[in-house]
C-alpha positions in Angstrom: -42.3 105.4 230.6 -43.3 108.3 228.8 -45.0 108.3 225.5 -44.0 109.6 222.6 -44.7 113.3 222.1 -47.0 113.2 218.5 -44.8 114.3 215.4 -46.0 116.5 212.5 -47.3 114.9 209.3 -45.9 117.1 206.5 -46.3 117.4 202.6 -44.6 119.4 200.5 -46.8 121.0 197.7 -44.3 121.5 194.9 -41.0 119.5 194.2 -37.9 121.0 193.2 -34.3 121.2 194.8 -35.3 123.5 197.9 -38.1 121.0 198.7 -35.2 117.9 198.7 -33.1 119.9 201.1 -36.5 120.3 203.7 -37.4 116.8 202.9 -33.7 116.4 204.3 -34.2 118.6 207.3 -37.6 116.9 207.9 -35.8 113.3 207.9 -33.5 114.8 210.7 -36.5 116.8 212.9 -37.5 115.6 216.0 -40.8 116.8 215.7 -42.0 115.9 212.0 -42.3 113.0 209.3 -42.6 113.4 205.9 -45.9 111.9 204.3 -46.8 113.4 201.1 -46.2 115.1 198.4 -48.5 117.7 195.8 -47.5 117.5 192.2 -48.5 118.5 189.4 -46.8 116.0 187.1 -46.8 113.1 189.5 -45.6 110.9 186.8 -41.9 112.8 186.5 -38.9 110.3 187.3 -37.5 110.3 190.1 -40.1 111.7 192.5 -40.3 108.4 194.8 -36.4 108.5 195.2 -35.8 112.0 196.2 -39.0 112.1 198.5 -38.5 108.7 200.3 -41.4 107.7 202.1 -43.6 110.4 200.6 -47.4 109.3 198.6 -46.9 111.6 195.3 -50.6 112.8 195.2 -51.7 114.3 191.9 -51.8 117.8 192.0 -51.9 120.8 194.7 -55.6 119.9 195.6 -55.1 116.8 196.4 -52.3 117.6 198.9 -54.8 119.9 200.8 -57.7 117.6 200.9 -55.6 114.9 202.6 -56.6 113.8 205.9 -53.4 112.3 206.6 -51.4 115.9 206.2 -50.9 118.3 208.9 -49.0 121.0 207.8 -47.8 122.0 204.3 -44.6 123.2 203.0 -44.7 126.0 200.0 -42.2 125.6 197.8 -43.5 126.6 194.3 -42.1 129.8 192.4 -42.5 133.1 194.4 -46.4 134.3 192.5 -48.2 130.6 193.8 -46.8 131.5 197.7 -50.3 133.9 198.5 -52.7 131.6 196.2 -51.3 128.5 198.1 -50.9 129.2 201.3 -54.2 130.8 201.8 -56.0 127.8 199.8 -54.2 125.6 202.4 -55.3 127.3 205.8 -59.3 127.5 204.4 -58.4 123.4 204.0 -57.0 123.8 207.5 -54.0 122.6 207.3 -50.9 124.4 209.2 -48.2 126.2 206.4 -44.5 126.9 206.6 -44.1 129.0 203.2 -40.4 129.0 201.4 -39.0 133.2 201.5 -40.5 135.5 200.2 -43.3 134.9 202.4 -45.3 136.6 199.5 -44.6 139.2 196.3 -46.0 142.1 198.9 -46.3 142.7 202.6 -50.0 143.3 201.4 -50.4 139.4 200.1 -48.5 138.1 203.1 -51.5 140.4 205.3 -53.9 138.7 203.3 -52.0 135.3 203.8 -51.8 136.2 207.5 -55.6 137.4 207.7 -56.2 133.7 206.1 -54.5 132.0 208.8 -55.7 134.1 212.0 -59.3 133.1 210.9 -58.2 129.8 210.2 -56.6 129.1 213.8 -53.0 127.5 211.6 -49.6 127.9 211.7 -48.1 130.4 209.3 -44.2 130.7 209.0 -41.5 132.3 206.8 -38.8 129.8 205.9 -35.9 132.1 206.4 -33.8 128.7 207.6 -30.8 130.4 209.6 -32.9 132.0 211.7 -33.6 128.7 213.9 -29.8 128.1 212.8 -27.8 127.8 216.9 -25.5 130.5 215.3 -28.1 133.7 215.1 -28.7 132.8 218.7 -24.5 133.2 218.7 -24.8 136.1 217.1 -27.1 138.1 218.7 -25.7 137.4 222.0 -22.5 138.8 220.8 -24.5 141.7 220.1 -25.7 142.3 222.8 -22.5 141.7 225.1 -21.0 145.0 223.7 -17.9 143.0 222.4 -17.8 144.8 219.7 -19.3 147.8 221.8 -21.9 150.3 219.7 -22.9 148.9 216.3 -23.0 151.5 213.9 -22.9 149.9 210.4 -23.8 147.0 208.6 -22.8 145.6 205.5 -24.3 142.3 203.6 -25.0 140.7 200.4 -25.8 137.7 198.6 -25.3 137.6 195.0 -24.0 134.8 192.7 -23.5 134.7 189.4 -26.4 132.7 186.9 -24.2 131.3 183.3 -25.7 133.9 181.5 -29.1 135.2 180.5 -31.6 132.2 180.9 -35.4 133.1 179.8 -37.1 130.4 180.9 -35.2 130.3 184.4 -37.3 131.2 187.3 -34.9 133.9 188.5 -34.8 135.7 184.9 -38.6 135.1 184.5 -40.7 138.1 185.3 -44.0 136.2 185.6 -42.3 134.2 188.0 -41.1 137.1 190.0 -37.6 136.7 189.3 -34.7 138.5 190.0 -32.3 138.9 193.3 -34.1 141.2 195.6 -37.5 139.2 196.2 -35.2 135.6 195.5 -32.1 136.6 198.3 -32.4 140.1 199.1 -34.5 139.2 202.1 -31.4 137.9 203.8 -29.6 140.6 204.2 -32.8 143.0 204.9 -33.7 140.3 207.7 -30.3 139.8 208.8 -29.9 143.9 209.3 -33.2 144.5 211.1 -32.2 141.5 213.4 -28.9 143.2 214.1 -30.2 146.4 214.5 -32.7 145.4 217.0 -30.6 143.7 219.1 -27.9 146.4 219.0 -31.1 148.8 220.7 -32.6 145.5 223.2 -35.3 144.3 220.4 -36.1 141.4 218.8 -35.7 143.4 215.8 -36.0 146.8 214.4 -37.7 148.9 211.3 -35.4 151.2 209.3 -36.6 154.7 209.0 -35.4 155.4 205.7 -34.7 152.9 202.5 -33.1 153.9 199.8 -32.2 151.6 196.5 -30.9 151.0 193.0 -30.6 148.1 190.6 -29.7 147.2 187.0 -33.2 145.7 185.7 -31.9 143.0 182.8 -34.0 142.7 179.3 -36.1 140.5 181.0 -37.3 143.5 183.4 -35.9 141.5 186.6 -33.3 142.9 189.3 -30.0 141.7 188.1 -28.2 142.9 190.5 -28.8 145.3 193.4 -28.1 147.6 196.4 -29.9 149.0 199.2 -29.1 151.4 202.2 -31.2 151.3 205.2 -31.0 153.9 208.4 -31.9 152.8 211.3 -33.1 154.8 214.9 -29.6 155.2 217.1 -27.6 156.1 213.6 -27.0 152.3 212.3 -26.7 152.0 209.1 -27.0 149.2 206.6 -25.4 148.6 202.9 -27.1 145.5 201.0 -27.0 144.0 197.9 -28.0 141.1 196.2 -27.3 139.6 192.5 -28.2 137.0 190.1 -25.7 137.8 187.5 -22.6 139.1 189.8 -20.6 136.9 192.5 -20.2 138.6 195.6 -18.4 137.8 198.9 -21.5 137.0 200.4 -19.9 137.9 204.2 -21.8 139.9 206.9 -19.8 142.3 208.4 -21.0 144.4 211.8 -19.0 147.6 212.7 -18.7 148.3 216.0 -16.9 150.9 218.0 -14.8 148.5 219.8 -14.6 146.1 216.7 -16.1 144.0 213.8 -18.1 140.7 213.4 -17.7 138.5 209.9 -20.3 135.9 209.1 -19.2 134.2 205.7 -22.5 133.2 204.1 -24.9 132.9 207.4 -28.1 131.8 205.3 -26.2 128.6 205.4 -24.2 129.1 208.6 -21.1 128.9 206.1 -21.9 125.5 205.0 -24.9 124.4 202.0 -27.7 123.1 202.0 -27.1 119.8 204.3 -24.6 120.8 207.1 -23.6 124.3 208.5 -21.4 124.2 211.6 -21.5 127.8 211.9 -18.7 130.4 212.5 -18.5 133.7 213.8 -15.1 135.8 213.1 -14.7 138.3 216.0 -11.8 141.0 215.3 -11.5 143.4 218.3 -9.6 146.4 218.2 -5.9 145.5 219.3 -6.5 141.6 219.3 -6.1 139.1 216.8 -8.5 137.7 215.2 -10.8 135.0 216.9 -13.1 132.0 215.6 -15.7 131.2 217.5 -17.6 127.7 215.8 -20.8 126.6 216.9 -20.0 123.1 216.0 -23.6 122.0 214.7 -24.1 118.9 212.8 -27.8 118.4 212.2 -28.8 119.0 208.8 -29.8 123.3 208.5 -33.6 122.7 207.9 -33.7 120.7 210.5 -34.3 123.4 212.8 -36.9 125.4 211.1 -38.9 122.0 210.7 -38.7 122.2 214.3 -39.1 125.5 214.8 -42.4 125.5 213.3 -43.3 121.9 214.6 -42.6 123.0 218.5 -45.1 126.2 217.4 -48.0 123.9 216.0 -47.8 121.7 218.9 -48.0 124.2 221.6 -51.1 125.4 219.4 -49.0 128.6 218.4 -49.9 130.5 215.1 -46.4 131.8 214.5 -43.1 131.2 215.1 -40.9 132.1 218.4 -38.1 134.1 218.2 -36.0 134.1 216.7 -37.6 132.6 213.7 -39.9 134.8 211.5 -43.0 136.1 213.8 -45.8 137.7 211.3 -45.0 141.5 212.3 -41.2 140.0 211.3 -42.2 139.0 208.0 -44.7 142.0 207.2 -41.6 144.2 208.0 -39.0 142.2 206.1 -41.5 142.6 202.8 -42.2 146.5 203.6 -38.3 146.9 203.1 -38.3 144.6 199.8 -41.4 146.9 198.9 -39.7 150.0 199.1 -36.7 149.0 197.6 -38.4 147.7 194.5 -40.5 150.8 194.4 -37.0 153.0 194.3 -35.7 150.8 191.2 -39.0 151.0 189.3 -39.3 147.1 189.7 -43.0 146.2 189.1 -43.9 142.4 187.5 -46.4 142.3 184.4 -48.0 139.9 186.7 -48.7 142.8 189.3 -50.6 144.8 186.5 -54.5 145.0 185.5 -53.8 143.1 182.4 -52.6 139.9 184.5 -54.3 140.6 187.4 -57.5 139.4 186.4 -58.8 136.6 189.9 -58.3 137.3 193.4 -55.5 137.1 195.3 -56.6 133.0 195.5 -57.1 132.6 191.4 -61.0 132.6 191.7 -63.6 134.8 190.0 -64.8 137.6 192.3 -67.9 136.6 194.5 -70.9 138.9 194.4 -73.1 137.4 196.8 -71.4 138.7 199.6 -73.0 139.5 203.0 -70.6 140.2 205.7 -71.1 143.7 205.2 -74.8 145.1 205.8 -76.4 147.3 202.8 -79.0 150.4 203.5 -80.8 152.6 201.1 -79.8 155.8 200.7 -82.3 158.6 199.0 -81.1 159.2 195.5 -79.0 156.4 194.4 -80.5 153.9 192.4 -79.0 150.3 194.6 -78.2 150.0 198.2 -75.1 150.7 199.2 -72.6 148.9 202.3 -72.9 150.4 205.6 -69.0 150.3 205.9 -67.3 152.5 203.1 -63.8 151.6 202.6 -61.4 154.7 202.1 -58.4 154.8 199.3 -55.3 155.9 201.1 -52.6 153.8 200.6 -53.0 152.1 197.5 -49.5 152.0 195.7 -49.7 150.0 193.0 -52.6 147.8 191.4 -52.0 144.5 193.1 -51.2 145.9 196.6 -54.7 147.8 195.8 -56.8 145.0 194.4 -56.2 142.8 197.3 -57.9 145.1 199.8 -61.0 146.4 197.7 -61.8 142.2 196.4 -62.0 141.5 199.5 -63.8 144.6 200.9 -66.3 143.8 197.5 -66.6 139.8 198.1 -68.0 140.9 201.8 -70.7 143.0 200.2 -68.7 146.5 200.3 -69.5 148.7 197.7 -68.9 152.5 198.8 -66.4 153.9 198.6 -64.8 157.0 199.8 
């Protein structure tokens, strides 16, 4: 008899509606149990019933001081995901953190930094990438039925009922808006395609260019990208928060076109997603191809990143999220914000007053050697730390706290 392969213990730090629906894809993993669960109001109704089976542990801290937890799921408002998932890789616990992976590809560097020197997991939870029909997909792709892809066309927008303040999505200290909330999907969904129309697992664009409507509250309402890719593919996104769209991929090909009606949930919701693939070749008829899946959609991410952490793997396999993956999906998102104008009060000096991990900035710092130099009145770092790419505050501050807290202070 052969014994049991060992399962993942997870908690969830945050409840809220996306963290039911992993709690659901946990319940139906084959490598993971759910144990705990971080909250900050423990108390709330309801807790013990939607997370059956789960301790409710009073607060975030106590989530990642718990022996009994492996990995942790991220599932707080888009700001916390850096903070968090950093915070839980020092406590050395493995980390599967809900999309965006973080506000910037330079806090999801840090995140990653975090988690190399750690030795833990670190994954993006973009769900239909595990999801039996991107595998579908790609090999369609890459069968030339549809022969040479040259375009690409996706969005995800839905429509909120009305303006709502307090909502996360309208909330600019919560990051709101549709291109960090959904845009990713399409942006990860096009450099997927594109790579595996040119034999890569997935492909950069070389140009991004973008608009948007920013509401009163200073968020994306709605929004559109176009992305060029090497080979002359070519990508038209959008996303919304206050506009329903028809939310269907759509590859051009030379020999014909692919439609994916809503693929982040492999044209299901949140529970169940069979999948189906619309091929429509020149001359033929239109043909449905269905995967046919019935286990619940986060179900395979749970054991995506469960298979990763047992192997003793840091990030996920393709075709789920690898780091260079994420780093590129949030380098697209940065651009595209950065051709709207879209920066968050929370990104500026004013609000930007701890590092990246909400503590005080360390002065005691001795990574980083010091020497006297003739003239100037303190020693200064043997390592100087050049400013080149420093595009806004935050993707700035990141680079030179940390280049302080390990004793650096020249700078070039």
């Amino acid at each position: 008899m052969t014994s049991r392969p060992q399962k993942i213990r997870w908690g969830i730090l945050g409840p809220g509606s996306i963290a039911k629906s992993f709690a659901g894809g946990v319940a139906q993993s084959r490598t993971g149990e759910l144990v705990a669960l971080g909250a900050r109001n423990p108390g709330k109704a309801g807790l013990a019933e939607t997370f059956p089976g789960a301790r409710i542990l009073d607060g975030y801290e106590a989530l990642l001081a718990d022996d009994g937890v492996d990995a942790v799921y991220i599932s707080i408002p888009h700001p916390g995901h850096a903070e968090w998932a950093i915070k839980a890789a020092e406590a050395g616990k493995h980390v599967l953190c809900e999309k965006p992976l973080a506000l910037t590809a330079f806090e999801a560097d840090a995140m990653i930094h975090a988690a190399r020197k750690a030795g833990t997991f670190l994954g993006e939870a973009f769900m239909y990438r595990l999801h039996p029909q991107t595998l579908k997909l790609v090999e369609l792709i890459k069968s030339g039925v549809i022969g040479e892809v040259r375009m690409i066309k996706s969005s995800f927008g839905f429509a909120m009922p009305g303006f709502l303040p307090e909502h996360r999505l309208y909330a600019n200290d919560l990051a709101g808006g549709g291109i960090l909330d959904v845009g990713g999907y399409p942006v990860s969904m096009a450099r997927l395609i594109a790579g595996a129309a040119t034999g890569l697992p997935f492909t950069e664009p070389d140009k991004v260019v973008g608009a948007a409507h920013l509401g009163q509250s200073g968020v994306d309402e709605w929004a559109s990208a176009l992305l060029q890719f090497a080979g002359g593919i070519v990508a038209e996104l959008s996303c919304s928060i206050s506009l329903d769209q028809d939310n269907v991929l759509r590859i051009f090909g030379t020999k014909g076109r692919i439609e994916v009606p809503d693929f982040w949930f492999a044209g299901g919701n949140r529970d169940v997603g069979q999948g189906r693939i619309d091929l429509i070749r020149a001359g033929h008829a239109r043909e449905t191809i269905s995967v046919n899946e019935t286990r619940h959609v986060y179900s395979f991410e749970v054991d995506g990143a469960g298979e990763a952490i047992l192997a003793g793997r840091q990030e996920f396999a393709w075709p789920g999220m690898s780091w260079a993956d994420s780093l590129g999906t949030l380098r697209v998102l940065d651009k595209w914000r950065a051709a709207v104008g879209l920066e968050y009060e929370i990104e500026k000096p004013a609000k930007r007053l701890n590092t990246i991990v909400g503590r005080p900035l360390r002065t005691d710092g001795k990574a980083i050697g010091k020497r006297a130099i003739p003239g100037l009145p303190k020693p200064t770092s043997v390592v100087a730390l050049g400013f080149e790419d420093f595009r806004t505050f935050s993707s700035g501050s990141i680079l030179l706290d940390a280049f302080f807290e390990a004793g650096g202070n020249l700078f070039d």
